[in-house]
C-alpha positions in Angstrom: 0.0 0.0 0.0 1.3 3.6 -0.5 1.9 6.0 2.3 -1.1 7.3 4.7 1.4 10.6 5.3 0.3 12.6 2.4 -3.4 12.3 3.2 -2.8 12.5 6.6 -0.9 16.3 6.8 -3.6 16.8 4.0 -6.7 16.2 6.2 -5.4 17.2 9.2 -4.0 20.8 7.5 -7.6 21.2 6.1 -8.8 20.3 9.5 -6.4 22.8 11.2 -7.4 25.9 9.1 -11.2 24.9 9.3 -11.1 25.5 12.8 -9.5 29.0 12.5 -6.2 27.9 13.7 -2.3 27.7 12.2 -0.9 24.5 10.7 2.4 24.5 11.9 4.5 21.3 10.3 8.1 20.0 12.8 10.0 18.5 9.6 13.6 16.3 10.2 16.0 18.6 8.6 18.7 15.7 8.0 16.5 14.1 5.5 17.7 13.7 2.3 16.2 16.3 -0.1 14.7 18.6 2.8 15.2 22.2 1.3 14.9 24.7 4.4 16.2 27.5 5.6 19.4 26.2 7.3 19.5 28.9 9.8 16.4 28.3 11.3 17.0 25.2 12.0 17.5 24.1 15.5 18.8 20.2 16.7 18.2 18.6 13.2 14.8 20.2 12.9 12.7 23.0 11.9 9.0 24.1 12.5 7.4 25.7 9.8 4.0 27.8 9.7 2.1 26.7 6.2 -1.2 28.5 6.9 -2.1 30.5 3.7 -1.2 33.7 5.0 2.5 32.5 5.7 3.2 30.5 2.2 2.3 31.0 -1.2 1.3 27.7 -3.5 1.6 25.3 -0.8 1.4 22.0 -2.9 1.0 18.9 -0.5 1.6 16.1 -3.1 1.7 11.9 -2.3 5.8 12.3 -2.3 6.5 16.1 -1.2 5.2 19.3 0.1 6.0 22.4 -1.1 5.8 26.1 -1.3 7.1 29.4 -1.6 7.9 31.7 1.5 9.8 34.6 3.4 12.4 34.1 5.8 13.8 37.0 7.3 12.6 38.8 4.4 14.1 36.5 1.7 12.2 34.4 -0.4 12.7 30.9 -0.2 11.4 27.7 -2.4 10.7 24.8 0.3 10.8 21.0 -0.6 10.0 18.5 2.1 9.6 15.0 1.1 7.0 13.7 2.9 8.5 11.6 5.4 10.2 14.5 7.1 7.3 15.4 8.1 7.2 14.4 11.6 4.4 16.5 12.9 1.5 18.8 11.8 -0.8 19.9 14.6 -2.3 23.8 14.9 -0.2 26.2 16.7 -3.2 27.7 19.1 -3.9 24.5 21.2 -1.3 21.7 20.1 -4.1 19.6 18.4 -2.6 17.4 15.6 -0.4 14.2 15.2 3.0 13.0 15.6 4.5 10.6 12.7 5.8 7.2 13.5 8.1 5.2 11.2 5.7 3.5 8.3 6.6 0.4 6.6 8.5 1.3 3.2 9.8 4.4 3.8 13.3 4.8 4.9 14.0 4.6 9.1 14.6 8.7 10.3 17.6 7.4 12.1 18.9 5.1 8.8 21.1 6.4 5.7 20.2 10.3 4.5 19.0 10.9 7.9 20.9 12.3 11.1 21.1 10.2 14.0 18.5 11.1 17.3 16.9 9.7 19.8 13.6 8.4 19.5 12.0 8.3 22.4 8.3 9.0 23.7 8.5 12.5 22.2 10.0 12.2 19.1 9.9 15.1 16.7 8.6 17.0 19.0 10.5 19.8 20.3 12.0 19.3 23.9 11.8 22.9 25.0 9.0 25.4 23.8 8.6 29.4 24.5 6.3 29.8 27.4 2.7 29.9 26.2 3.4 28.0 23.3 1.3 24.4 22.8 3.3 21.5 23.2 2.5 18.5 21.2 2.3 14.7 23.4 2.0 11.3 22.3 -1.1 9.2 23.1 -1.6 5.7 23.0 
């Protein structure tokens, strides 16, 4: 079977912004292909904000996702391949899902990725700005 990812971030993206609140996406940096803003990332990962008022042509396809968008005033193409994507969830109350490994797709700790822990919070950022949501796994 092909990946549930791309429908997935797609469904819970639309879900996100129909509730009036900001997809925010934490993507694995170290992935092979992952074009980002290298400064803005932060232990191997970045968190990007692809509500429509932060991105232009955001294009969430069954391999990549992708847009155009400002950093620090410089316009940037981004290109994540899908299974970077390690979390979508809105920014206002931490709502979403985390990604686990699925079978087929290359191990985040294996070849083109760096190595990390993976532990009960994984791609989740450890520390967050005070009053920021925080995402946690449930089982």
């Amino acid at each position: 079977m092909t990946s549930s990812r791309p429908y997935l971030v797609r469904a819970f993206n639309e879900w996100i912004l129909d509730n009036d609140c900001t997809p925010y996406i934490v993507v694995d940096a170290g992935v092979q292909g992952v074009q980002v803003p290298a400064e803005h990332v932060a232990n191997g990962q970045i968190v990007l904000n692809i509500s429509p008022g932060a991105v232009r042509g955001l294009v969430i396809g069954n391999s990549a996702l992708e847009f155009s968008a400002r950093f620090g005033g410089v316009p940037m193409q981004v290109f994540i391949p899908l299974q970077a994507v390690m979390a979508i969830y809105a920014k206002e109350n931490g709502e979403g899902m985390v990604f686990g490994s699925e079978p087929g797709t290359p191990d985040p700790g294996g070849p083109g990725s760096r190595e990390r822990d993976v532990g009960r919070n994984a791609g989740v950022p450890e520390e967050r700005p005070s009053g920021r949501p925080t995402l946690k796994v449930v089982k």
